[in-house]
N, C-alpha and C positions, 0 to 999 in steps of 0.2 A: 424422522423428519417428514412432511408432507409431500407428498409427490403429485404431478397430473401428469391426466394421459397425452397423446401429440401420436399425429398421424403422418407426419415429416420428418421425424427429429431424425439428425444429423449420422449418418450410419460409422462415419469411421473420421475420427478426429488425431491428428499429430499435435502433442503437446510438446512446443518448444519451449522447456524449461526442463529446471533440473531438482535434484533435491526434495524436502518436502512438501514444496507448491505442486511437485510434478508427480509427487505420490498423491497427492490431497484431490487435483484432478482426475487423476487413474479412478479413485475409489469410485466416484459419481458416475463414472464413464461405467465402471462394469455392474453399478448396481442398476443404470438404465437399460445396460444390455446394448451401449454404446461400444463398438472395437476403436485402440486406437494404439497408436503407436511411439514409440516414443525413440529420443535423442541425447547419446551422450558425447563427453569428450576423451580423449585419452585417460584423462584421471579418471575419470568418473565410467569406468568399463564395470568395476564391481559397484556400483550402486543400486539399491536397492529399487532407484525409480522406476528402472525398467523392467518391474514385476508384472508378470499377466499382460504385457503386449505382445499383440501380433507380430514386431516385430519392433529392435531394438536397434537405430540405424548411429553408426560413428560417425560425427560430422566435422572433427578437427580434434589438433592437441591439443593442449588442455590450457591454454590463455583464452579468455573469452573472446577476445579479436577473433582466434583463427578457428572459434566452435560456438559459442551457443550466439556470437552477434555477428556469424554470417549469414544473414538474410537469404542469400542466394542456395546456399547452400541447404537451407532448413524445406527451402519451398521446394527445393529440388528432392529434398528425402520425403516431402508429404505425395509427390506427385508420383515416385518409385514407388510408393505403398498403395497407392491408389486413397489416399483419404481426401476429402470433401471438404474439411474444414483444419484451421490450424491455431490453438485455444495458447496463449504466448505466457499465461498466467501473470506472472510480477515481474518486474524486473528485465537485465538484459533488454530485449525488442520489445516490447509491451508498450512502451509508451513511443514508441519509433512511427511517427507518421508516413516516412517513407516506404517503412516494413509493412504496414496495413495495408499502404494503394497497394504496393507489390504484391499482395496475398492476393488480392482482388482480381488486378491484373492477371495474375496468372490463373484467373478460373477458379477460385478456392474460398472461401469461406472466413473470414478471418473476425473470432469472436470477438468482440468488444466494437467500442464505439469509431467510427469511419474516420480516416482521416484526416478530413478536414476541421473535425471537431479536434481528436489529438492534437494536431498541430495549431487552432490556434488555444486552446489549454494551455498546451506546452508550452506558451509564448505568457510570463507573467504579467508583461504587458498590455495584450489584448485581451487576457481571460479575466484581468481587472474592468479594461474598461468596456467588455460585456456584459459583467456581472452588474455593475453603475448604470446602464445601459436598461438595464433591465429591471434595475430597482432591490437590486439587491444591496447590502451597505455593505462599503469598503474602507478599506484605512486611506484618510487624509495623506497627502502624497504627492508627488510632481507629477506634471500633465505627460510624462513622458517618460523614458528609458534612456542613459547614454552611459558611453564609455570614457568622457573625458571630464577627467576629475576636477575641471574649474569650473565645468558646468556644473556637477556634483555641489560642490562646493556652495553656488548660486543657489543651486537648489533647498539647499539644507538650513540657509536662510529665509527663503519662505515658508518650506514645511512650518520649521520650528525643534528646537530640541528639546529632549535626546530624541536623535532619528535613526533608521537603521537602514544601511544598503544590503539591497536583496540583490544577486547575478537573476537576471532575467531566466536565464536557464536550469537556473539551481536547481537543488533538491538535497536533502538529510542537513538544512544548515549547512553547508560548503559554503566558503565566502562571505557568509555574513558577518558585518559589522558593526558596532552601535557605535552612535557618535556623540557625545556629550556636550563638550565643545567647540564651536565652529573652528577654532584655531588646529585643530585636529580632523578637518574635513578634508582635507588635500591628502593627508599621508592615507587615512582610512582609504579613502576611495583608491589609491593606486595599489594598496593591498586588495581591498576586492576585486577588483579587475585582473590586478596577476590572476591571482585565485581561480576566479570567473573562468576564465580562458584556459588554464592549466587544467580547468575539470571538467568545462561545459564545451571549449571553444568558442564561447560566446562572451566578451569584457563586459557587455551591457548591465546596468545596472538602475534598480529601481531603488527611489529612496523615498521610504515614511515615516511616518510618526513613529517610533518606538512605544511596545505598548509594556511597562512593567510587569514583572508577574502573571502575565496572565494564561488562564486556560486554554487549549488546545481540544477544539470540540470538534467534530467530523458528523457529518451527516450521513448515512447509504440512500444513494437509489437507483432508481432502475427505469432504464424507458423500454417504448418498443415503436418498431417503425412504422406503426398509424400515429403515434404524439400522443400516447399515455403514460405518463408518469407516475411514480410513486415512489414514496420512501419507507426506509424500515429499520426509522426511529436514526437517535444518536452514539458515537462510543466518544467517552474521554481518554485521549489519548497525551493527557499533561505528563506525564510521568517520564523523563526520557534522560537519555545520557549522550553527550556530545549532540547535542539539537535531533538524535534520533529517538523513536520508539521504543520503550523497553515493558511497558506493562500498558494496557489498557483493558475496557468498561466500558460496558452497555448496560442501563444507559447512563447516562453523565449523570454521577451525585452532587446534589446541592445545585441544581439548576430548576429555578421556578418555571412554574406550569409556563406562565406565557413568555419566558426567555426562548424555554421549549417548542411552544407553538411556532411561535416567530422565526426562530432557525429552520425548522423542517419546512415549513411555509417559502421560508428566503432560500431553500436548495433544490427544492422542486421548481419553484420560480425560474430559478437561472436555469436548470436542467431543463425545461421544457422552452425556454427563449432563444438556445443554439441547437433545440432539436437532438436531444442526446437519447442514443440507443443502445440498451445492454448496461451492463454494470459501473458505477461512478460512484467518485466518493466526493463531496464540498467539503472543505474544509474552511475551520473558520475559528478566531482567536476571540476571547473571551476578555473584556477590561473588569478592571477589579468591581465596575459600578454597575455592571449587567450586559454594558454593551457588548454587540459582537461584530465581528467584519469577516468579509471574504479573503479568504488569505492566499487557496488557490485548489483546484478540481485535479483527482487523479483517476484519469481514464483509463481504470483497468481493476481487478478484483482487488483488495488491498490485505497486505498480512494479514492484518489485524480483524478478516472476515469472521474467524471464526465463535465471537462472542455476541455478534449480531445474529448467527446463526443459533445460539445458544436461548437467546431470548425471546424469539419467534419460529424457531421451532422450522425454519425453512432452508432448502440447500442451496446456496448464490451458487453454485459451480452449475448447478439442474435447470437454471433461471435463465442463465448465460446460453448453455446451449439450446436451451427451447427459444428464446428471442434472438438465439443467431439462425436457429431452424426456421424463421418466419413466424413464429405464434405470436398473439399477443400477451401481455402480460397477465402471467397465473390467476394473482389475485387481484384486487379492488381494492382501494386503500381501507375503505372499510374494514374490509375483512382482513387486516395483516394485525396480529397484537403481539405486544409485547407482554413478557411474562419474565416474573422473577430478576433477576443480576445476573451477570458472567464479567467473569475478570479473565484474563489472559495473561499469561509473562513469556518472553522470548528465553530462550535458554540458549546461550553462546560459546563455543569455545574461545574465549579472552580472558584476559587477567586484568581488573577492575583495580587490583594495586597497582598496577602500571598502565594506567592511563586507558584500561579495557584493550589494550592492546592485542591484536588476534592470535590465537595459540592453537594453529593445526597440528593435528598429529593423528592417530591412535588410537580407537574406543575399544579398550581390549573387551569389554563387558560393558551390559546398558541393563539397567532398571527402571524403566517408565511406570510410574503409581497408577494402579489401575483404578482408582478412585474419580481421575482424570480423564478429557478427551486428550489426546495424544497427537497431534500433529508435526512427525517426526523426519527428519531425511535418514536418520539409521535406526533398525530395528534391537540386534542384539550386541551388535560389532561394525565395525568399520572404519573409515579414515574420514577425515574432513580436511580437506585440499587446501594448499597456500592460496591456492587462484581464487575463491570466491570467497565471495560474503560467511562468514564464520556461525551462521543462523544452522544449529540441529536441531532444535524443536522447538512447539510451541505449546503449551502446558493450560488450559483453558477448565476453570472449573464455573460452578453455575449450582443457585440454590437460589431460594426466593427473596432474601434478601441482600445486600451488600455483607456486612458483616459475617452471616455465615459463609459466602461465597469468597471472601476474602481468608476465613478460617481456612477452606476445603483447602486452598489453591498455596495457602502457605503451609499448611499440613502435608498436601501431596511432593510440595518443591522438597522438603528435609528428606522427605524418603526416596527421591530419585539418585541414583548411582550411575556415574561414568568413569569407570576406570581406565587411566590413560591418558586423560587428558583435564587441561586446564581451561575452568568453566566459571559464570558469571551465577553459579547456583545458590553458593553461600550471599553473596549481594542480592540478589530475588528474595531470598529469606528474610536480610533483615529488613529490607524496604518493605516488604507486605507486612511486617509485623511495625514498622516503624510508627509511633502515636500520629504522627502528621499524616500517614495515610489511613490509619484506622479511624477517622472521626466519623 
């Protein structure tokens, strides 16, 4: 991957995260010659993230409440270490706008974008109507957000049906609901609002047009804090299970040249109208007739980085820290290209016969295809904990066109081995080979 020089970059970084985000940033830190340190939980004492740090700090047991989204606690192990900056990667605090003023506030560095951008992203409400705001297109919708379902209700006769309630706060599909029939708008809306509020604390909800079918297309880009932006290209990420992520593509197949222009145009646009610094993702949904919409921005590096990095040939984790060091951005939009296909698939411990259900336990042996980039939270052995997300790798292959690179990545999935546990590998298999996805 390409690298530049930096006469600032950030001497000693705390990566508050865990697992393979928190190996993925390790790597970049020690091939810049970056120290940094890292955080676990009780379960996560034998993990393998905390390889090659200066030091490996316990921050609670092992519920994510009382360890990796103690805030307090995480600033207080970067400031015992003496580190400069605090890189939160996915997940957990990552999108926490309180946790970023805090990192600030206490003197510290904290990669990704400021929180007043966070927070209002965060907010599906506001992050719509700046994106409208700013000329970027949005889904048809009510002028507003609520939680009480006869407004709902009121609502879903102007949109127009079928419509769907979003929770303001959501995220992975939680709460959403589609609405066919207005006679059906009362009961929907008091289940998303349970919903809403059992996962987010927030009932709030948005409701629009329901878009059948359609694609799931994601923009990257990058700013830096003089107001230079740029993007680096598209992935589709339509492929998913329970409204999650399970395979994506850089860049999007069967999207014309100026579908193409028009998106990356419409996500620099919004990215540089709230002033965004460091790494973001737009995301945005595709109707069966070309059009697209803003669906919503996620402030912070996203799983699915690493097939963007495949295509262009650059390190988002090297980018992050050189524009949280103060540089301006590396390249020039000019100069960023993309090259060849990369497909990725997540590798899970679940059972896809039972509803992908999560199945910690055990890895008594691993065989990662060395054919592959390998983005792993276990190396040879290990355990994957009841308490988190069930994500051990992420299997990225890359060739110059689709088809072969869809070959490599379904070729590498057959020959991977985890003894011990039960995994979504067999399902990866047949979906990359499935005709609907090889076209």
């Amino acid at each position: 991957m390409a690298s530049f020089g930096c006469e600032r970059m950030i001497e000693r970084v705390l990566i508050a995260n865990r697992g393979e985000i928190a190996s993925r940033i390790a790597r970049t830190c020690r091939r810049l010659g970056v120290e940094y340190v890292t955080v676990h939980s009780e379960a996560d004492a034998r993990s393998p993230h905390g390889s090659g740090a200066i030091a490996n700090v316990l921050i609670g047991p092992a519920a994510p409440a009382a360890s990796y989204l103690r805030a307090e606690r995480i600033i207080a192990a970067a400031q015992e270490t003496g580190c400069s900056a605090i890189h939160p990667g996915y997940g957990f605090l990552a999108e926490n706008a309180n946790f970023a003023q805090a990192v600030v506030d206490a003197g510290l560095i904290f990669i990704g974008p400021d929180a007043r951008v966070i927070s209002q992203m965060g907010d599906k409400t506001e992050a719509k109507r700046m994106m409208a705001a700013a000329g970027v297109p949005v889904l048809p919708g009510a002028p507003d957000s609520t939680d009480d379902p006869a407004v709902v209700k009121a609502w879903l006769g102007d949109v127009g049906l079928p419509a769907i309630l979003k929770p303001v706060a959501g995220g992975g599909g939680k709460g959403m609901q589609v609405v066919n029939e207005l006679r059906d708008g009362i009961a929907a809306a008091e289940t998303a609002i349970r919903l809403a509020r059992a996962n987010f604390g927030d009932g709030r909800l948005l409701v629009e047009r329901y878009i059948a079918g359609p694609r799931h297309v994601e923009v990257q880009v990058f700013g830096d804090v003089e107001g230079n932006v740029v993007h680096m290209f598209e992935r589709d990420c339509s492929l998913q299970r329970r409204h999650q992520k399970v395979i994506e593509e850089a860049p999007a197949p069967l999207l014309s040249a100026e579908s193409r222009r028009e998106m990356l145009e419409a996500a620099v646009l919004g990215a540089r109208a709230i002033g965004y610094v460091n790494a973001g993702t737009f995301e945005f949904i595709l109707d069966q007739a070309g059009g697209f919409y803003f669906l919503e921005a996620n402030t912070r590096l996203q799983v699915e980085h690493p097939v963007t990095e495949a295509i262009t040939g650059l390190d988002l984790v090297e980018w992050q820290l050189r524009i949280a060091s103060g540089e301006r951005l590396p390249l020039r939009q000019e100069e960023i290209r993309c090259h060849g296909h990369a497909i990725e698939a997540r590798v899970y411990a679940e059972d896809p016969s039972a509803g992908f259900q999560p199945c910690p336990g055990r890895a008594l042996g691993i065989i990662w295809p060395p054919s592959l980039r390998v983005d792993a939270a276990l190396n040879d052995a290990g355990d994957v904990p009841p308490f988190y997300d069930p994500l051990v790798a992420k299997l990225t292959a890359w060739a110059d066109d689709r088809a072969s690179a869809l070959h490599a990545l379904s070729d590498g999935v057959s020959r991977c081995r985890l003894a011990g546990l039960t995994t979504n590998l067999g399902f990866l298999w047949r979906l990359l080979t499935h005709p609907g996805v090889a076209v």
